[in-house]
C-alpha positions in Angstrom: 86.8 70.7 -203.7 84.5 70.3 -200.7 86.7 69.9 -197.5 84.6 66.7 -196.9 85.9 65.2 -200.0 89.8 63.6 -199.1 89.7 62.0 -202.2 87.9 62.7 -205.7 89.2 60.8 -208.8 87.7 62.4 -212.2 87.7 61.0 -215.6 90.7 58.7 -214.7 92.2 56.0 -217.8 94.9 53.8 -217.7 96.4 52.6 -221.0 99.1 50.5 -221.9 100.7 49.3 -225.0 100.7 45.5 -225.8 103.4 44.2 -227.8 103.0 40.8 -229.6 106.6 40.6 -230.3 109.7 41.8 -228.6 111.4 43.4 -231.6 107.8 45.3 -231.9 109.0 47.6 -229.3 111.4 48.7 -231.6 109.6 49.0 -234.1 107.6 51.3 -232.7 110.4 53.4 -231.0 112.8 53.9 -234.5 109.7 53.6 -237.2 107.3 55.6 -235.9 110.2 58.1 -235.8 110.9 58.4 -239.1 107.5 57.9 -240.6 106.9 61.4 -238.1 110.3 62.9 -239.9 109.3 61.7 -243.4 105.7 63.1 -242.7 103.6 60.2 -244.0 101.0 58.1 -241.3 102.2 56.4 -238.1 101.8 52.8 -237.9 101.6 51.2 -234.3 102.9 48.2 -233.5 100.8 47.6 -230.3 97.2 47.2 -229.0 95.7 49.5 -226.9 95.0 48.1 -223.5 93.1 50.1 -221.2 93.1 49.5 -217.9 90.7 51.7 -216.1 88.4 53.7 -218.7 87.0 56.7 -217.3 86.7 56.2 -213.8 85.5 58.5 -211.7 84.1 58.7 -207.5 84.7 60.8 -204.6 85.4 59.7 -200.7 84.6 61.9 -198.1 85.8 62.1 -194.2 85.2 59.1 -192.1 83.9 56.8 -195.4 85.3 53.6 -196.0 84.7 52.5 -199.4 85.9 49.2 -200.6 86.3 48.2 -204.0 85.3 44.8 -205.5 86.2 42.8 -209.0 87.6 39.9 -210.5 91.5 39.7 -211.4 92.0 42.0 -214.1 89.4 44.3 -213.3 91.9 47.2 -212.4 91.7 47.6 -209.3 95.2 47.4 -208.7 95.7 49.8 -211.5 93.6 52.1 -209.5 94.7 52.2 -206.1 98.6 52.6 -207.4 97.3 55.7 -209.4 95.5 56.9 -205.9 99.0 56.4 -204.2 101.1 58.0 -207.3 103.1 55.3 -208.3 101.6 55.1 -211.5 100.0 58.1 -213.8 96.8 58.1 -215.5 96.7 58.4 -219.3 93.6 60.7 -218.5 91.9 62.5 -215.8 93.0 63.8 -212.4 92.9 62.6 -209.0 92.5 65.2 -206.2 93.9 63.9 -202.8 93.5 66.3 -199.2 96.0 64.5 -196.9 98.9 61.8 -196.1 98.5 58.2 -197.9 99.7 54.7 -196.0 99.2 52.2 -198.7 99.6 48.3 -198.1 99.7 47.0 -201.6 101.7 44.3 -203.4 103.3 42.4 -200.9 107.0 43.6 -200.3 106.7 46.7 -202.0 108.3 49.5 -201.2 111.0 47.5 -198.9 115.1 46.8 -200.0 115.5 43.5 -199.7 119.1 43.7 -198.6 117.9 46.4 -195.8 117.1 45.0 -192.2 113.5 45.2 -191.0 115.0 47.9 -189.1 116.0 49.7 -191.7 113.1 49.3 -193.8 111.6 51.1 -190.9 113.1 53.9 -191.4 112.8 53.7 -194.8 109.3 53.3 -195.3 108.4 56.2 -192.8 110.5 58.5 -194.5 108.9 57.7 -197.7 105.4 58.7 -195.9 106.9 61.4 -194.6 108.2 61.2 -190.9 110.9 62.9 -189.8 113.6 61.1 -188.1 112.5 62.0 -184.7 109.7 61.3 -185.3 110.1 57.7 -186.3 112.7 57.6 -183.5 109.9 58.2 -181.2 107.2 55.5 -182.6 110.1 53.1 -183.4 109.4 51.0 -180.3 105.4 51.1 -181.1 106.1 49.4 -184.7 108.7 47.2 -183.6 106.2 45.7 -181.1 102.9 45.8 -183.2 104.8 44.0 -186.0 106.2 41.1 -183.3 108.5 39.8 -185.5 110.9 39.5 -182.7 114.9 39.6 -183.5 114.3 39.2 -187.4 113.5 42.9 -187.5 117.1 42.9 -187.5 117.8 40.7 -190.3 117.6 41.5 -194.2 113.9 41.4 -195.4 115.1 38.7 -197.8 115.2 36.1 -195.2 111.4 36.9 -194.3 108.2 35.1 -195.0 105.4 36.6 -196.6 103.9 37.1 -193.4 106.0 38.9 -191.6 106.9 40.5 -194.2 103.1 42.1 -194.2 103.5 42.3 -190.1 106.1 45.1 -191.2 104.3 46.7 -193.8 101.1 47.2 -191.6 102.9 48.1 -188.4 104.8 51.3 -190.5 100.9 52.3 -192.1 99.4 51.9 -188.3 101.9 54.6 -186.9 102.5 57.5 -189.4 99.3 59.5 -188.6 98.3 59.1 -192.3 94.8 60.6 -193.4 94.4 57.5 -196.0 94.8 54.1 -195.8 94.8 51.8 -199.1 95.0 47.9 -198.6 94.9 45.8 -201.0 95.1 41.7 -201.0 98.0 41.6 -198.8 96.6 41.3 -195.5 95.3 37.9 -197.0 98.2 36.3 -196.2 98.8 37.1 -192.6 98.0 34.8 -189.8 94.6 34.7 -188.2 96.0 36.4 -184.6 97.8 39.4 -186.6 95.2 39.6 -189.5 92.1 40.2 -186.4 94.9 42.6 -184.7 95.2 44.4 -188.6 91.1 44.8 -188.7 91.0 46.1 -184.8 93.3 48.7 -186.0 91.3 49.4 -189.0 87.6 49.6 -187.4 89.7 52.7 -184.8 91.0 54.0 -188.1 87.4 54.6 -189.4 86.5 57.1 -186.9 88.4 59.7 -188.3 90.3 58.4 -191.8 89.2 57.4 -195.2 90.0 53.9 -196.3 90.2 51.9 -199.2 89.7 48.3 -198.9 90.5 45.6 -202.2 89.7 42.2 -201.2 88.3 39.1 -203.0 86.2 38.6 -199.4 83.0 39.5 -199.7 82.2 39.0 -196.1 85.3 41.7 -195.0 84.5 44.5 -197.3 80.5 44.5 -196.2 81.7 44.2 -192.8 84.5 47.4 -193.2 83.2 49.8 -195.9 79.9 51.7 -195.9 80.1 51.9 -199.4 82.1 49.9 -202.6 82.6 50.0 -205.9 82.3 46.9 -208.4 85.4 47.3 -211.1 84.7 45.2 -214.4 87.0 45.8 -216.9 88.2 49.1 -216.1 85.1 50.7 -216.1 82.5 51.5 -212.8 79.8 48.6 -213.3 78.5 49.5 -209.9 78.5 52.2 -206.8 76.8 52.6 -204.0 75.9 51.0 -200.5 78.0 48.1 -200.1 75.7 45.1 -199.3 74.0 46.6 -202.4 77.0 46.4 -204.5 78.3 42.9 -203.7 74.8 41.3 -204.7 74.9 43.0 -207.9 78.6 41.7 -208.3 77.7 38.0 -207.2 74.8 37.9 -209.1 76.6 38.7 -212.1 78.7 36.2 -212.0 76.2 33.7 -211.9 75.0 31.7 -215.0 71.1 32.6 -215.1 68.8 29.6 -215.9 65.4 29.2 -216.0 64.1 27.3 -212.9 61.4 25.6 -214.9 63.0 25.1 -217.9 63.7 20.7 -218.6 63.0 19.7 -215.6 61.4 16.6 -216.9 63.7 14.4 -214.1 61.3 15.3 -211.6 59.8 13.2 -209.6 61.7 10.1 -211.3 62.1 7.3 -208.5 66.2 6.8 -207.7 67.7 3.8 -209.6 71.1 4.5 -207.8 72.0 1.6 -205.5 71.7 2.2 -201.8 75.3 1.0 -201.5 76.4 4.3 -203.5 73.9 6.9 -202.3 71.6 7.2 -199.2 69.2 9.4 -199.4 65.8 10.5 -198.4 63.0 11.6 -199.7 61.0 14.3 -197.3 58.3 15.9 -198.5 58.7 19.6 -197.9 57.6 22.2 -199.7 59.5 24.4 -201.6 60.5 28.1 -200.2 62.8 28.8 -203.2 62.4 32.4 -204.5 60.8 31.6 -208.2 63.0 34.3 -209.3 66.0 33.2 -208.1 69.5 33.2 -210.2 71.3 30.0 -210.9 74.5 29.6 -212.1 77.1 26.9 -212.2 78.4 24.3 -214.9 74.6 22.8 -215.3 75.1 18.6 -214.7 72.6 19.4 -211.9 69.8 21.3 -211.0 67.9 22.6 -207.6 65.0 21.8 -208.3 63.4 22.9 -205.1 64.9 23.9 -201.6 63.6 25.0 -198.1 64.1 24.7 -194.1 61.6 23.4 -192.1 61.5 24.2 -188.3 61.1 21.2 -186.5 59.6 23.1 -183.7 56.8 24.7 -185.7 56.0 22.0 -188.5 56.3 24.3 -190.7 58.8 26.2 -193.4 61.0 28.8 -191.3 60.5 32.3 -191.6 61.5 33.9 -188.1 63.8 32.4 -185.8 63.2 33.5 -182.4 66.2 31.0 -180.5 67.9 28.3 -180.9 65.7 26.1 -183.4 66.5 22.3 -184.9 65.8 22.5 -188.7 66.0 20.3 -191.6 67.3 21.6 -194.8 66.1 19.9 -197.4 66.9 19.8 -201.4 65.4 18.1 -204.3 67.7 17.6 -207.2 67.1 16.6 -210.7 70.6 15.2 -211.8 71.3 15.8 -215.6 74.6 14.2 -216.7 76.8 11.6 -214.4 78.1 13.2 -211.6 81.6 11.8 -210.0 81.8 13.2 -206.5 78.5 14.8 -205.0 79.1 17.5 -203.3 75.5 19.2 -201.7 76.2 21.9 -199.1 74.0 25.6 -198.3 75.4 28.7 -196.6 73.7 31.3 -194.3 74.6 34.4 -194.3 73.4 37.6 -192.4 72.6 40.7 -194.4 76.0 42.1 -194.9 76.9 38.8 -196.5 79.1 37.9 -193.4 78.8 33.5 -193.4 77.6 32.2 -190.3 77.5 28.8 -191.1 78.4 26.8 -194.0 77.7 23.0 -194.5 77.9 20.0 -197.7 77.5 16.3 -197.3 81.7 15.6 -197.3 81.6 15.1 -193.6 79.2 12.4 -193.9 80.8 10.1 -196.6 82.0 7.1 -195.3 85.0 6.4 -195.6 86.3 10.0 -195.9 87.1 11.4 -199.2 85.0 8.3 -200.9 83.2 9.7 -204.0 79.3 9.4 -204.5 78.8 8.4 -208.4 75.0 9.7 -209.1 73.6 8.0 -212.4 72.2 10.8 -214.7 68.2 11.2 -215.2 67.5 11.1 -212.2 65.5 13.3 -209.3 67.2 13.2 -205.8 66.3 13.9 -202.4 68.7 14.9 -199.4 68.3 16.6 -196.1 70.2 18.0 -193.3 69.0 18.2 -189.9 70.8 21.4 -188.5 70.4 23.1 -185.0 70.2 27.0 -185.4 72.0 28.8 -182.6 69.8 32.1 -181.7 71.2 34.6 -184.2 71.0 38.3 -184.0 68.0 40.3 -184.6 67.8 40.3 -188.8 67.6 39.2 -191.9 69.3 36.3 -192.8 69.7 34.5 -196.6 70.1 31.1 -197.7 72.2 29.8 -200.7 71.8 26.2 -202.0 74.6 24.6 -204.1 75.6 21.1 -205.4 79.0 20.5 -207.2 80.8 17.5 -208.4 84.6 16.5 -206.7 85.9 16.8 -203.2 86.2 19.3 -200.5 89.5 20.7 -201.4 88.8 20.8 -205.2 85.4 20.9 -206.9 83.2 22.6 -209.8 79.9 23.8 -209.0 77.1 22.1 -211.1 74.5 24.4 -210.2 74.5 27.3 -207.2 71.5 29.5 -205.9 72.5 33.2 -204.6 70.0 34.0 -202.0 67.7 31.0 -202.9 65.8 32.0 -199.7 65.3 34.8 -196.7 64.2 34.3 -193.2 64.4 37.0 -190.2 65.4 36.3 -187.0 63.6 37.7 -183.9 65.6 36.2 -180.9 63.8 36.5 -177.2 66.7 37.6 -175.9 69.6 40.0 -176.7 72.3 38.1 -178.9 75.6 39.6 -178.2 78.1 38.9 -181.0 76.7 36.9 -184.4 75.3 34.1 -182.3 74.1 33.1 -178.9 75.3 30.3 -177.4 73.6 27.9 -174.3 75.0 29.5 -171.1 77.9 27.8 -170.0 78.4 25.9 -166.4 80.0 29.0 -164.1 81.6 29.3 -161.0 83.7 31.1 -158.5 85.3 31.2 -155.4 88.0 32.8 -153.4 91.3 31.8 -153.3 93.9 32.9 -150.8 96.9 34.4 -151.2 
């Protein structure tokens, strides 16, 4: 294997054996015996379930490849594989240097052991000696911050600090690898940013694999990803490329200008329920755009107009007020409008994300929309000055409430726009300069 290459997988599977009924098992375990004794044909009394079917990628020195896919996918399956608590049913994996894995949460810890022990526990496992854990005892105890608890039974600790543990013993055993999987998801917001500082450093010289269902954290960690469907590789490659093949996917395609025979129909609803108006912009959506979503509605058309320029937005050169606007052609009663848009930058990071909830009045008061009809709404938005790039829009409109919801119809990257700001943008965003001051103060 190159030296480059820390980790190669080849030609790994996964299968189990899926019992209908418990007393299947034993079938299985005493008939099969005897029909092998007797020398006639083995019957199984199981489906086959595989897991990962021939899965195969390398990871070189300094990469950081995360790994996306729905529940089920197997990627789970894989990482524990990586880390060798499970065996494949096929294939080899090839691994050049120490593993930290952060998987399912609590893993790997006694429950009746202290924090403190679990320390000490945990390292070994990874390989420490005793010194040296003695020596970065201190160091864990104080990136975990769990305070006295560190001496109580792990039993007694919330899921956080639980994972506060977990990562501070991976952060301090000089491994090569670092696996994380969906644990760090339920960590506060203070020790999860403290978690991704350490990760970014870890990048410079380790290889890392990243599982999370946050699309905006693996483009901004890993260079490259994989997209697991079903146990097999649906995709590899660059990352940003890899998560729009993924979320476009799992989008519904529909034909754009397929029954739209709603549009343009004046709006019967009473001004009591809905208040809307009706701009005339033109329409920026890509034609080829994907739509998915449960179909009561559709996006008809979709744009932002700068306010500045009279005109549809294409560069953004500082801080600009827009309107987004949407025309909606409303196919089946809809309890609970919901219409919202996101922007993201080109890893897919969200810089802003919007609906109409915020302007209901009262809160939480549902909009009924009558069906056959052809809506109209508009946001009026101020821009802050974004960082040089490209930037996407997605459009969606979904039936329910804030906190609970189904999408009716949804456009991935319905639009693109670059922004070319004046001045430097440190960070994401530029914000107006705030009112400063200073003076001396004695003693």
């Amino acid at each position: 294997m190159c030296s480059e290459v820390i980790i190669k997988v080849e030609g790994v599977s996964k299968r189990y054996e899926i019992y209908t009924e418990p007393h299947d098992r034993l079938k299985q375990l005493i008939f099969t015996a005897l029909q092998r004794i007797i020398g006639i044909k083995q019957k199984k009394y199981f489906k086959d379930f595989w897991a990962l079917k021939d899965v195969s990628f390398e990871v070189k020195k300094g990469e950081t490849l995360g790994i996306v896919g729905k529940n089920g996918s197997g990627k789970s399956t894989l990482l524990q594989i990586i880390c060798g608590t499970l065996r494949p049913t096929t294939g080899k994996i090839i691994i050049e240097g120490r593993i930290a894995a952060l998987l399912e949460l609590g893993s790997g810890f006694n429950p009746e052991f202290t924090g403190r022990e679990n320390v000490y526990l945990n390292a070994t496992i990874l390989g420490l000696t005793s010194e040296e854990i003695d020596e970065r005892y201190e160091d864990i105890a104080t990136f975990a911050d769990i305070g006295d608890f560190i001496n109580q039974p792990v039993k007694t600790y919330s899921s956080g600090m639980m994972v506060r543990l977990a990562f501070a013993v991976i952060a301090h055993v000089s491994a090569d690898i670092l696996v994380v999987d969906e644990a760090l998801a339920v960590g506060d917001m203070l020790f999860t940013q403290k978690c991704f500082r350490f990760i970014n450093e870890f990048k410079k010289h380790g290889v890392i694999l990243f599982v999370s269902h946050d699309s905006g954290a693996v483009a901004n960690i890993s260079n490259r990803a994989i997209w697991l469907n079903e146990g097999t590789i649906k995709s590899a490659g660059i990352t940003v490329n890899v998560l729009d093949e993924y979320h476009r996917a799992n989008l519904l395609t529909l034909d754009l200008n397929a029954n739209l025979n709603h549009y343009g129909a004046e709006i019967t609803t009473p001004q009591s329920e809905v208040k809307y108006l009706e701009p005339n912009y033109p329409n920026q959506l890509n034609p080829k755009a994907e739509i998915g979503g449960a179909g009561k509605a559709r996006i008809i058309s979709a744009g932002i107009w700068s306010e500045k320029n009279r005109a549809p937005l294409k560069i953004l050169s500082k801080t600009d007020t827009v309107i987004i606007h949407l025309k909606i052609s409303v196919l089946e009663e809809i309890t609970g409008l919901l219409v919202g848009f996101t922007i993201k930058d080109r890893l897919g990071q969200k810089i802003v994300e919007e609906n109409n909830s915020a302007y209901v009045t009262p809160p939480n008061r549902e909009i009924r929309v009558s069906k056959n009809l052809s809506i109209a709404i508009k946001f009026e938005y101020t821009i802050p000055a974004l960082a040089a790039g490209k930037y996407s829009v997605d459009f969606a409109v979904a039936e329910g409430r804030q906190d609970s919801h189904i999408p009716q119809c949804w456009i991935y990257d319905g639009m693109q726009f670059d922004s070319i700001p004046e001045d430097e943008v440190f960070g994401l965003v530029s914000i107006a300069h705030p009112k400063f001051n200073m003076e001396a103060i004695n003693g």
